[in-house]
C-alpha positions in Angstrom: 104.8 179.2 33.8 103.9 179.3 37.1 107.3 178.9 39.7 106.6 176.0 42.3 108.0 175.2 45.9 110.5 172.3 46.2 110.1 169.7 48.6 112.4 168.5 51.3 112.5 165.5 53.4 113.9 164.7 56.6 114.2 160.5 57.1 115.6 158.5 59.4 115.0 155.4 62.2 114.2 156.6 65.4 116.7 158.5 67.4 118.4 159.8 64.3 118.0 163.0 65.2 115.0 164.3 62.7 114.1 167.1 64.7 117.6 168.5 65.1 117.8 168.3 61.5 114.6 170.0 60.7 115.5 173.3 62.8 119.1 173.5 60.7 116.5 173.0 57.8 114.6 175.6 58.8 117.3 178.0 59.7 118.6 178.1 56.1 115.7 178.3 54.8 114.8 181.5 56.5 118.0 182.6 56.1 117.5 182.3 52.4 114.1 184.3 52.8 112.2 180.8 51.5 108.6 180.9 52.3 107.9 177.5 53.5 105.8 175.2 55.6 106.7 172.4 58.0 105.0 168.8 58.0 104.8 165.5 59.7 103.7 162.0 59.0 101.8 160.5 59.7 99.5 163.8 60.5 100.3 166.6 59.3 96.1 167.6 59.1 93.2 167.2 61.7 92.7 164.1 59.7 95.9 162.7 59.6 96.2 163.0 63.4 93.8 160.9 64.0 95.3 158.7 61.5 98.8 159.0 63.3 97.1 157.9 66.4 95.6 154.8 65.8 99.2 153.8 64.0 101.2 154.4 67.0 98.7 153.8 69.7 99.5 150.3 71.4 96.6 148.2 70.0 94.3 145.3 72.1 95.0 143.6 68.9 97.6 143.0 66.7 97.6 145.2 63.9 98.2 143.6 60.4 101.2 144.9 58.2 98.5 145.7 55.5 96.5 147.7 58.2 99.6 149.5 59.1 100.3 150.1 55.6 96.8 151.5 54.1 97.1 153.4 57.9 100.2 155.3 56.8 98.7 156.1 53.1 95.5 157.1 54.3 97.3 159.7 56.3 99.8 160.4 53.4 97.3 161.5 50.7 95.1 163.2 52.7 98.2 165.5 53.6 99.6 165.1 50.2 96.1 166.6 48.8 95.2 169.1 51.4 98.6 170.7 52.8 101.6 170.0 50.3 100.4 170.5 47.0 98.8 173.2 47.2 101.7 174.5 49.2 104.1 173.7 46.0 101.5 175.4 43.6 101.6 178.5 45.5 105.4 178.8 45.7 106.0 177.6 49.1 108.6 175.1 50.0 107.8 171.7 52.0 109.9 170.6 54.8 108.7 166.8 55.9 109.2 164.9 58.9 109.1 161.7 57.1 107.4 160.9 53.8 107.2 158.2 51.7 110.9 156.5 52.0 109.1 155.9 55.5 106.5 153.9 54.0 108.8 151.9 51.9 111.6 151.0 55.0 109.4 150.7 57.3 106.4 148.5 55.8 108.8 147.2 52.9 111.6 146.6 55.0 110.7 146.4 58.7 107.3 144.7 58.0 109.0 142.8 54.7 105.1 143.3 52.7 105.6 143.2 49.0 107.5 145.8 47.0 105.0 145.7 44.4 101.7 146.3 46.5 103.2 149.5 48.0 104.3 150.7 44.6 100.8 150.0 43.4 99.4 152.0 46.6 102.3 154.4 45.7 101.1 155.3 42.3 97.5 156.2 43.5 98.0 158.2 46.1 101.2 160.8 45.1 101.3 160.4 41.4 104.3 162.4 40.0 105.0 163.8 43.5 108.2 163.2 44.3 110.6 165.4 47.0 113.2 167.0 45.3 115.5 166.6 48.2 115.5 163.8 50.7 117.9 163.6 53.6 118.3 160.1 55.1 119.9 160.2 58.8 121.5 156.8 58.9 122.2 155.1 62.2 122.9 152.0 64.0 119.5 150.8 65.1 121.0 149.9 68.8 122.1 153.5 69.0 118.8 155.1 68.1 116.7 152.9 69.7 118.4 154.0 73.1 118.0 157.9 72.1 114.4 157.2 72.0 114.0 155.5 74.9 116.2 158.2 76.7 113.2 160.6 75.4 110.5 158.8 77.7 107.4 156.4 76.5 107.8 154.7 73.1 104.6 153.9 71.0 104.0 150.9 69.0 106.4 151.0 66.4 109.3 151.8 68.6 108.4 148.9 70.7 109.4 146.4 67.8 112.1 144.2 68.1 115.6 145.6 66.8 115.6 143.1 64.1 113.1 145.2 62.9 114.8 148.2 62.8 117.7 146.5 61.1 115.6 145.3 58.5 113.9 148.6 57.9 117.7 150.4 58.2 118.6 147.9 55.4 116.0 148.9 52.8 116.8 152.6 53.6 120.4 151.8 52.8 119.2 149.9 49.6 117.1 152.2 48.4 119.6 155.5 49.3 122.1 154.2 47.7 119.7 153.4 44.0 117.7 156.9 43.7 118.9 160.5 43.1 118.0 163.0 45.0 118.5 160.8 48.1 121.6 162.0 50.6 122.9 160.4 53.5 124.5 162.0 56.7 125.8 159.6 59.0 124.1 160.5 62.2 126.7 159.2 64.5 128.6 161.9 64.5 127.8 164.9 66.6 125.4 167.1 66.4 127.7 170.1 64.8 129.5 167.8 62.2 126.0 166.4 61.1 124.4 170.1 61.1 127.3 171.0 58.5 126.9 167.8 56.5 123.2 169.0 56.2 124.2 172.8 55.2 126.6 171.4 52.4 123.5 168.9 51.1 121.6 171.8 51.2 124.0 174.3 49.8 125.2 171.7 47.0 121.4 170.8 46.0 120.5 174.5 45.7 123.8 175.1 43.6 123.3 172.4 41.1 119.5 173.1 40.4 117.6 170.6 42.6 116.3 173.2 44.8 116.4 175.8 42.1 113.6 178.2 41.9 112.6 177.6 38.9 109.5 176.0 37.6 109.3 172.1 38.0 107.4 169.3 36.6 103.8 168.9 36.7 102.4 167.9 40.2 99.9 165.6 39.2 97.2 167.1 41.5 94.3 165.3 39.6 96.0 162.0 40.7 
């Protein structure tokens, strides 16, 4: 049986620190001698980009929650399809900036649209794909919203109201606290105690199997 990658994910509200995270990511991963490949969404592939443009692009026209939705999935498979399964099949390892939990906060919560619809939209686009790892940088909304404006010029999402961002904090919360494989590091602290809350997640889920080496479940790349 053929031995396939594991999948990390990196999630998190604006300012949480995501990119700090990735590099610690990184760092141990290399220092483990992990082949692996980085990502983004949306983007992640010429395509994609594009994709990740026209979401975060202020719009003449107000941009349906549906729109924004089907946007973010469009964008999703095509990366799914083209970078990270054949990635996995060929032993690499993933490291996302974002996947689907984003979808699912951010649409779900933040944008309130129907948990069944995106599970529907979920279903046909990733199949049995699932991350093996997800690490959710939790927040205060007010706190990261002033991180990314510290950063410069914020796009479309990051111009939404911070009820939004509560809402969408909310349903990360909800759904962290429901589903394995799901850890949280309060990103509040500083940036060394988070960084070791992230090496113990990491260390942990590679001791107790979820980011074993060993063969995994069927992809679903037919999906």
């Amino acid at each position: 049986m053929t031995t396939l990658g594991r999948f990390i994910v990196v999630e998190g509200l604006e300012g949480a620190g995501k990119t700090s995270a990735i590099r610690t990511i990184q760092q141990w991963l290399n220092e483990h001698q992990i082949p692996f490949i980085s990502t983004r969404e949306p983007g992640g592939t010429p395509l994609a980009e594009q994709i990740r443009t026209l979401v975060k692009q202020v719009q003449d026209e107000k941009v349906a929650p549906e729109t924004e939705l089907l946007l973010m999935y469009a964008s999703r498979v095509q990366l799914v399809k083209t970078v990270i399964q054949p990635a996995l099949q060929q032993g690499n390892w993933v490291l996302g900036d974002r996947h689907d939990l984003s979808s699912r906060a951010y649409q779900g919560g933040g944008r309130q649209l129907d948990e069944t619809l995106i599970n529907s939209i979920r279903q046909v686009v990733l199949g049995n794909l699932k991350p093996d790892l997800t690490l959710y940088l939790d927040i205060d909304p007010a706190i990261g919203l002033q991180r990314a404006q510290a950063r410069g010029e914020l796009d479309r999402i990051e111009l939404e109201q911070l009820a939004f961002f509560q809402r969408t904090r909310a349903k990360y919360q909800q759904i962290a606290a429901t589903e394995a494989n799901i850890v949280t590091i309060d990103a509040s602290q500083s940036m060394q105690q988070v960084q070791q809350q992230i090496l113990d997640a990491l260390q942990q889920a590679y001791q107790n199997g979820s980011l074993s080496c060993d063969a995994k479940a069927d992809l679903n790349p037919d999906v």
